[in-house]
Gaussian input, Z-matrix of N, CA and C with variables (Angstrom, degrees):
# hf/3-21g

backbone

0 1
 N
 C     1     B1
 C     2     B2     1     A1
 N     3     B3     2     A2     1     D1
 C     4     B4     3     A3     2     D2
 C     5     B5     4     A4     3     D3
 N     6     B6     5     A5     4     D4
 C     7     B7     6     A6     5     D5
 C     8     B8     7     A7     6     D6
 N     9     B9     8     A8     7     D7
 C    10    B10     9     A9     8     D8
 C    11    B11    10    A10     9     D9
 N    12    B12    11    A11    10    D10
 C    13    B13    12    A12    11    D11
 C    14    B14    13    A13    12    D12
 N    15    B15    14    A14    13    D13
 C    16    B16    15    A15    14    D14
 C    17    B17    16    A16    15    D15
 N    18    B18    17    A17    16    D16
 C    19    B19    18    A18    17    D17
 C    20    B20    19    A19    18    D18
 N    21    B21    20    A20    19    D19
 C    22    B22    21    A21    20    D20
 C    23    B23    22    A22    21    D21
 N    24    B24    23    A23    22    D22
 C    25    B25    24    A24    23    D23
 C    26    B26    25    A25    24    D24
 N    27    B27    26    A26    25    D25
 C    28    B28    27    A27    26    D26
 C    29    B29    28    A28    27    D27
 N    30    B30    29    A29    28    D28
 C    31    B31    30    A30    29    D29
 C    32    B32    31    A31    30    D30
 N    33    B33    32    A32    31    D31
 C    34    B34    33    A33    32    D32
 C    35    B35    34    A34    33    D33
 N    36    B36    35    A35    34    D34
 C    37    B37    36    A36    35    D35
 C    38    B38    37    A37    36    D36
 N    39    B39    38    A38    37    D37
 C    40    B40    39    A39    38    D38
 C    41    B41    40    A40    39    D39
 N    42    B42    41    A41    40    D40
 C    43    B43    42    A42    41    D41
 C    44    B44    43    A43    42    D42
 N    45    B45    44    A44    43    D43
 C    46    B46    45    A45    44    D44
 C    47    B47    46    A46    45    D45
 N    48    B48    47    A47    46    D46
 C    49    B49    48    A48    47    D47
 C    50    B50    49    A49    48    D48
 N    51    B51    50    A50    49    D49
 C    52    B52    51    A51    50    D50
 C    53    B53    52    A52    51    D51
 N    54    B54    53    A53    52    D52
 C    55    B55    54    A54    53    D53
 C    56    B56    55    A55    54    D54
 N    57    B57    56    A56    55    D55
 C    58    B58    57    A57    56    D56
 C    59    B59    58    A58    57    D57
 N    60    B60    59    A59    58    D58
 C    61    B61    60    A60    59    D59
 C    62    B62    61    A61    60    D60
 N    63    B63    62    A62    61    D61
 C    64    B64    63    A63    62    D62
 C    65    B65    64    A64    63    D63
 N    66    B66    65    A65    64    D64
 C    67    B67    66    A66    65    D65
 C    68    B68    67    A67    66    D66
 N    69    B69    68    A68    67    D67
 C    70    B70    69    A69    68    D68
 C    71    B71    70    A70    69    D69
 N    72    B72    71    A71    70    D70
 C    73    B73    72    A72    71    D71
 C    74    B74    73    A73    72    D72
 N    75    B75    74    A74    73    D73
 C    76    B76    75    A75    74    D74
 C    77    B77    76    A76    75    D75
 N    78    B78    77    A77    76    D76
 C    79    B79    78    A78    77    D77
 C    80    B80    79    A79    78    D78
 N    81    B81    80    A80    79    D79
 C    82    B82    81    A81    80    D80
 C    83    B83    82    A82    81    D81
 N    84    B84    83    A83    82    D82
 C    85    B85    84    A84    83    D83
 C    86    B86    85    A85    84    D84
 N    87    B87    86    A86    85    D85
 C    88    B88    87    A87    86    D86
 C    89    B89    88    A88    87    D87
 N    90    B90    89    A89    88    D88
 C    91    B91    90    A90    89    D89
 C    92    B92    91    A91    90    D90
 N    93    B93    92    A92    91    D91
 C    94    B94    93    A93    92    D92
 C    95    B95    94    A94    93    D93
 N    96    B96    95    A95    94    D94
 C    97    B97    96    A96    95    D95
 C    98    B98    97    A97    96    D96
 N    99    B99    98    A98    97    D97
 C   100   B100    99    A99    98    D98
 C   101   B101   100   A100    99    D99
 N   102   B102   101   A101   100   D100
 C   103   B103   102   A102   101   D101
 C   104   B104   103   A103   102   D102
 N   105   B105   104   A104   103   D103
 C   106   B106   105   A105   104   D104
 C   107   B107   106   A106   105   D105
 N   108   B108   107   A107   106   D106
 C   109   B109   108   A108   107   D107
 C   110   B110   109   A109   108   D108
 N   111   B111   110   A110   109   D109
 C   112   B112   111   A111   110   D110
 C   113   B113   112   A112   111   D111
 N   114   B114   113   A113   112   D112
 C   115   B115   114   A114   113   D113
 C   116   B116   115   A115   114   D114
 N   117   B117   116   A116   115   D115
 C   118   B118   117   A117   116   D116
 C   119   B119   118   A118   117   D117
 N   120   B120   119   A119   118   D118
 C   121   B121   120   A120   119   D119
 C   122   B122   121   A121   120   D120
 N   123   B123   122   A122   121   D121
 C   124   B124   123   A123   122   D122
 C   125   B125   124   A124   123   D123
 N   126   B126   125   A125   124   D124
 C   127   B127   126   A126   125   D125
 C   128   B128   127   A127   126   D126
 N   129   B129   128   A128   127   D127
 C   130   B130   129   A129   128   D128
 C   131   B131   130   A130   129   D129
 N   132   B132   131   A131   130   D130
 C   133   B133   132   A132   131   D131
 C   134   B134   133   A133   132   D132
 N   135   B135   134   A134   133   D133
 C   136   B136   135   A135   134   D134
 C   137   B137   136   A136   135   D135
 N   138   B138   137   A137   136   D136
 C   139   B139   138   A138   137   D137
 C   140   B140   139   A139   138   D138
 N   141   B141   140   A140   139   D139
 C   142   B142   141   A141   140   D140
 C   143   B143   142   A142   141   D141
 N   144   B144   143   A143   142   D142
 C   145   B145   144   A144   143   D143
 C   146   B146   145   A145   144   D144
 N   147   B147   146   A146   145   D145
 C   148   B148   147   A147   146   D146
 C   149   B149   148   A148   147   D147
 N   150   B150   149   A149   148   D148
 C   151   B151   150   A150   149   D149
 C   152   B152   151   A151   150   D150
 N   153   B153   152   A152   151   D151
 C   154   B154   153   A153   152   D152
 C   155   B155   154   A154   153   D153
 N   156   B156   155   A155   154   D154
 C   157   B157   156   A156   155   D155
 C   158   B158   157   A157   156   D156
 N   159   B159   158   A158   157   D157
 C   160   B160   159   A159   158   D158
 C   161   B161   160   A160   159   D159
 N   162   B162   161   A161   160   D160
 C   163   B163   162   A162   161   D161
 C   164   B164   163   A163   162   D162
 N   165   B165   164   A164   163   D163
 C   166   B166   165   A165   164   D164
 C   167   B167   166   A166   165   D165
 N   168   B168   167   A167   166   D166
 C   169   B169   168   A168   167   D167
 C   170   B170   169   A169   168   D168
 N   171   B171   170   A170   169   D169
 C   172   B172   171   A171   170   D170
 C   173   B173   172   A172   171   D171
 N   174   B174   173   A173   172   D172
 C   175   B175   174   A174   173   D173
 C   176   B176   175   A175   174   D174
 N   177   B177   176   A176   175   D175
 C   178   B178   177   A177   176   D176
 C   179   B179   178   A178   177   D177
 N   180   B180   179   A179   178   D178
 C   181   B181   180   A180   179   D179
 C   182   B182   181   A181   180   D180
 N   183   B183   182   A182   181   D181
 C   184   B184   183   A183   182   D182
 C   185   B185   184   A184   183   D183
 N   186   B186   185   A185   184   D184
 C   187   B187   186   A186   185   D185
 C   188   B188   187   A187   186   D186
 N   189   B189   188   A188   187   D187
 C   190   B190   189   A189   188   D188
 C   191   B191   190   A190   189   D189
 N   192   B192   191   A191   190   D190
 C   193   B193   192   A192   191   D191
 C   194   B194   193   A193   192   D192
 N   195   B195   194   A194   193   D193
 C   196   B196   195   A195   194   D194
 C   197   B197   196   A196   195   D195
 N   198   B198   197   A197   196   D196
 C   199   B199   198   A198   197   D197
 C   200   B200   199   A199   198   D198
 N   201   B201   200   A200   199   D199
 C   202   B202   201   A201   200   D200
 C   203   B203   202   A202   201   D201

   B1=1.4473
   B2=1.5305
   B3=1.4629
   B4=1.7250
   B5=1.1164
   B6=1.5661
   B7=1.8826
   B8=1.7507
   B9=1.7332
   B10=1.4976
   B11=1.6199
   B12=1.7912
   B13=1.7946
   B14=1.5165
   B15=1.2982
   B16=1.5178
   B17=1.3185
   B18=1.0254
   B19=1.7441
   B20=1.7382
   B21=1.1967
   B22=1.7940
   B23=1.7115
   B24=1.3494
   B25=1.5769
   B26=1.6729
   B27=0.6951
   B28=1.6329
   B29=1.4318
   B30=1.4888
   B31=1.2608
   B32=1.3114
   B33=1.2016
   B34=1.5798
   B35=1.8283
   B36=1.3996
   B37=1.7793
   B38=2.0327
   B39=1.5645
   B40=1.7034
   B41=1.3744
   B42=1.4403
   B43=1.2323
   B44=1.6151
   B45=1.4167
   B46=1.5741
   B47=1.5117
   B48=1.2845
   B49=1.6502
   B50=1.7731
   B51=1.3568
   B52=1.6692
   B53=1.2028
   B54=1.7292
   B55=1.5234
   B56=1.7491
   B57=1.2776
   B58=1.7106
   B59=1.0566
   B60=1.0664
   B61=1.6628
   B62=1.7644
   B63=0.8029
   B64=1.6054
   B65=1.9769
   B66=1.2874
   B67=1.4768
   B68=1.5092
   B69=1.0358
   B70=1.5725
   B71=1.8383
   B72=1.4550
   B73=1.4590
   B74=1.5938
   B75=1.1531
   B76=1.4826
   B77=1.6059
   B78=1.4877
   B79=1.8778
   B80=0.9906
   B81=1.2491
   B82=1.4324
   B83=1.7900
   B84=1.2986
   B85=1.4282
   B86=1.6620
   B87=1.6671
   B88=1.0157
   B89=2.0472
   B90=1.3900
   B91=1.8584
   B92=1.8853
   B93=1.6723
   B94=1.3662
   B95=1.5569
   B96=1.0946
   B97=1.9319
   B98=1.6328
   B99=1.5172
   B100=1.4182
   B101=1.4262
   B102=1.3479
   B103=1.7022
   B104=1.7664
   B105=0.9881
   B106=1.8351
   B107=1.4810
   B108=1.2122
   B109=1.5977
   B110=1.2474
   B111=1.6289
   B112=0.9936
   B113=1.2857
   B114=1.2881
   B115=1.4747
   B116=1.7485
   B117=1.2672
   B118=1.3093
   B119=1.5814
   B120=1.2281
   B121=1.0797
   B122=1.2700
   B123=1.6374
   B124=1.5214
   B125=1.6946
   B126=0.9363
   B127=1.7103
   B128=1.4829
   B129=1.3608
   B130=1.8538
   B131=1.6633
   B132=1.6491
   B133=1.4674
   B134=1.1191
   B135=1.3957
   B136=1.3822
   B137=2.0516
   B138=1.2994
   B139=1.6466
   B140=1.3907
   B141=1.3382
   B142=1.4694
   B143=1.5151
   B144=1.4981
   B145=1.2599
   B146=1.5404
   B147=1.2644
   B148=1.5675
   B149=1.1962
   B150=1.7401
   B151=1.3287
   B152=1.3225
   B153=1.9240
   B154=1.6977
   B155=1.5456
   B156=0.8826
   B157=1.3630
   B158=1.4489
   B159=1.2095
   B160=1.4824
   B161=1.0892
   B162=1.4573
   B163=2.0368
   B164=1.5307
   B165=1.0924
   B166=1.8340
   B167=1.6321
   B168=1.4439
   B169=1.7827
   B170=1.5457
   B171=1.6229
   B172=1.0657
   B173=1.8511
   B174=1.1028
   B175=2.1987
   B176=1.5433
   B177=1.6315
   B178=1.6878
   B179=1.3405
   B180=1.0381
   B181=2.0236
   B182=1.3114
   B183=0.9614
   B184=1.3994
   B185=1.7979
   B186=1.2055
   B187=1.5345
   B188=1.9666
   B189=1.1116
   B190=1.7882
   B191=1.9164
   B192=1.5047
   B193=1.1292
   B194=1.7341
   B195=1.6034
   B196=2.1268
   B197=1.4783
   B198=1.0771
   B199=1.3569
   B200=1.7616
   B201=0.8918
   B202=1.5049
   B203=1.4776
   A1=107.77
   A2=115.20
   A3=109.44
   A4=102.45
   A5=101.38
   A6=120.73
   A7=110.67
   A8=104.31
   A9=91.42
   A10=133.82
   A11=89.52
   A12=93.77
   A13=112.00
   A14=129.14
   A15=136.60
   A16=116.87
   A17=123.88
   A18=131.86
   A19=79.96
   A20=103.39
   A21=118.38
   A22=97.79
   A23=108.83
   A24=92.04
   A25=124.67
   A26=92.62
   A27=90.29
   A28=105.05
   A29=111.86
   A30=137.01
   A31=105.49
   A32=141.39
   A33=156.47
   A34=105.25
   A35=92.05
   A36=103.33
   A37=96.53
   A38=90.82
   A39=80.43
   A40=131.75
   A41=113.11
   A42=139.42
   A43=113.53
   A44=88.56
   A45=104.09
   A46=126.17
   A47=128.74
   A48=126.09
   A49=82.56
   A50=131.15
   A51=112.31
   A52=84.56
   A53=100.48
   A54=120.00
   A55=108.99
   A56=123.52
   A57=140.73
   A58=117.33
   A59=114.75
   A60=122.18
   A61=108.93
   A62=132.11
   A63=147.67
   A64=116.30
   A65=99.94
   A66=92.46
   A67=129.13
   A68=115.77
   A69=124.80
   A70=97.80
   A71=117.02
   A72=115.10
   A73=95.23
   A74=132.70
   A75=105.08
   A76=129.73
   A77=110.64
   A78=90.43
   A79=92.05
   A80=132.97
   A81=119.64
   A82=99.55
   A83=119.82
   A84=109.74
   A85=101.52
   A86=124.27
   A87=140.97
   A88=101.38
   A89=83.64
   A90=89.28
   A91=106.30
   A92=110.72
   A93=101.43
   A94=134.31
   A95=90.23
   A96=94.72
   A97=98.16
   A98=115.01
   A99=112.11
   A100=114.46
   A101=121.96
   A102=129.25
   A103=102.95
   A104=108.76
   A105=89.55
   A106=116.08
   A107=110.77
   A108=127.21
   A109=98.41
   A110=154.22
   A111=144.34
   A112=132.27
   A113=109.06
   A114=111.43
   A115=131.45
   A116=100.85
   A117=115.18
   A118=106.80
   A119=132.32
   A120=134.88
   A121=140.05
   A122=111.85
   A123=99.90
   A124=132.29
   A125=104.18
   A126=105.75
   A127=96.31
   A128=114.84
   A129=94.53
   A130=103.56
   A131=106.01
   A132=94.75
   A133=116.08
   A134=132.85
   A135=134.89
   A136=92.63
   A137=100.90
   A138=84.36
   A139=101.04
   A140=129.55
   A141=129.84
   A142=105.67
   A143=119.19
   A144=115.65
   A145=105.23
   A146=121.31
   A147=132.00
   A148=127.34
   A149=111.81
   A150=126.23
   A151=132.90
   A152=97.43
   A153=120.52
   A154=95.98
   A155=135.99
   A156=130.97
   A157=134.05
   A158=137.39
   A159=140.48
   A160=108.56
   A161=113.05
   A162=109.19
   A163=90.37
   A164=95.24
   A165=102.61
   A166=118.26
   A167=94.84
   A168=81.22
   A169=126.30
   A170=104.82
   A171=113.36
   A172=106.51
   A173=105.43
   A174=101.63
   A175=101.38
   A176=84.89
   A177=93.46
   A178=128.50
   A179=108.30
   A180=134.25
   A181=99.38
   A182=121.21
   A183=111.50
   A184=119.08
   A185=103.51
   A186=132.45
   A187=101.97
   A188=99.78
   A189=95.27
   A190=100.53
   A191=107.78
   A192=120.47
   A193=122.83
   A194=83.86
   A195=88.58
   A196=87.73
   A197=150.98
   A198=173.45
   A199=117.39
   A200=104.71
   A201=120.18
   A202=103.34
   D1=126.72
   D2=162.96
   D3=-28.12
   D4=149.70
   D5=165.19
   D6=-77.44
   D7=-23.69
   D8=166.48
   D9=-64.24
   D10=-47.22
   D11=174.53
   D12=-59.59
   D13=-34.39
   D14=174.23
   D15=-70.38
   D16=15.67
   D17=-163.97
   D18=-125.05
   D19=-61.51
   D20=-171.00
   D21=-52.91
   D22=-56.59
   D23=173.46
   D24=-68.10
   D25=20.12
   D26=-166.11
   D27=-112.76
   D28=-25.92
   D29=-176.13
   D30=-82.83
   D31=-59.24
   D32=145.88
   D33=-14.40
   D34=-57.15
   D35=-174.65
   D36=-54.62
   D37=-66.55
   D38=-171.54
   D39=-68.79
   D40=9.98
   D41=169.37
   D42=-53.18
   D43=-42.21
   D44=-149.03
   D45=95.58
   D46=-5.09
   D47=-157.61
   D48=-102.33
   D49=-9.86
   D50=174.58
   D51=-145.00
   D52=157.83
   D53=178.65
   D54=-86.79
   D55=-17.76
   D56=-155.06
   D57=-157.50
   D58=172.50
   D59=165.10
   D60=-83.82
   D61=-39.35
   D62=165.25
   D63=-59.36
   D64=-40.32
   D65=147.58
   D66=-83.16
   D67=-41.08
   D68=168.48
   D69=-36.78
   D70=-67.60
   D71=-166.06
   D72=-69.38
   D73=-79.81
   D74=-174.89
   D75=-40.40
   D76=5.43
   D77=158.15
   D78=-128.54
   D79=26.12
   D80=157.97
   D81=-91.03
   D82=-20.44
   D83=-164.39
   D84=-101.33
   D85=-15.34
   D86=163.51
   D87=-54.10
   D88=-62.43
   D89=-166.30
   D90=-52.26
   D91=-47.39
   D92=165.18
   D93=-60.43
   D94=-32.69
   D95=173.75
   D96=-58.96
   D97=-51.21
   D98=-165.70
   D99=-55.98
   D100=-60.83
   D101=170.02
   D102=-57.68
   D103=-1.83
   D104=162.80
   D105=-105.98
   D106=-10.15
   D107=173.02
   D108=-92.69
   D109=-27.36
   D110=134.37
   D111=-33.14
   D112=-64.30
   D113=170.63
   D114=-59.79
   D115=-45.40
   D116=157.34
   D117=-40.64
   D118=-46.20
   D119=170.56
   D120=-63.71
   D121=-53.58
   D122=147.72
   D123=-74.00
   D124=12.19
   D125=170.79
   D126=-94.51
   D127=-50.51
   D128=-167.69
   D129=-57.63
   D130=-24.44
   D131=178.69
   D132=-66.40
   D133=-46.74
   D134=-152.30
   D135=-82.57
   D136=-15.75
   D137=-174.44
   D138=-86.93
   D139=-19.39
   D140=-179.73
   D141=-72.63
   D142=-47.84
   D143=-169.81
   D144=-68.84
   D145=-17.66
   D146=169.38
   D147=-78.39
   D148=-14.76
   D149=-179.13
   D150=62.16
   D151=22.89
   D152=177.75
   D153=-87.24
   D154=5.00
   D155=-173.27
   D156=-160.02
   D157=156.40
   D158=167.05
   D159=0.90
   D160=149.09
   D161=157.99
   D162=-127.56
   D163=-173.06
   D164=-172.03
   D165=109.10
   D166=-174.21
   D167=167.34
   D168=-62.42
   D169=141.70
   D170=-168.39
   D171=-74.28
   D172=-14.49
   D173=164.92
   D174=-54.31
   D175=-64.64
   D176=-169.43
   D177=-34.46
   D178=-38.59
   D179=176.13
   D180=-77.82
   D181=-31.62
   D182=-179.12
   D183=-82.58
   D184=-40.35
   D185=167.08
   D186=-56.21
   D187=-41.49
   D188=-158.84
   D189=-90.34
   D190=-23.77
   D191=163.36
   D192=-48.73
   D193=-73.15
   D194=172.24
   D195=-71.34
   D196=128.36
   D197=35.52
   D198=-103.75
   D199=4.09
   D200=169.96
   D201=-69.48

């Protein structure tokens, strides 16, 4: 890993906002999963309101999407 991003975690740690370096990366990989479940989300919206895609529940669209 760069010594910058590892400086940055280390910085976070003495912060107080993580206990480790190993917690630090699991909410860092939490926070990316989250904004991709976001995004994923407003795109099925914006493709519905565009009428490129599914209507219905918005899981469902989301579900029929990742198997696309």
């Amino acid at each position: 890993m760069p010594k910058d991003l590892v400086e940055f975690i280390d910085s976070i740690i003495h912060s107080g906002e993580v206990e480790n370096r190993a917690q630090a990366v699991r909410k860092a990989i939490r926070t990316m999963r989250e904004q991709i479940e976001i995004n994923d989300i407003f795109e099925a919206s914006r493709q519905v309101r565009q009428g490129l895609a599914y209507t219905g529940e918005l899981k469902d669209i989301l579900k029929k999407r990742k198997h696309a």
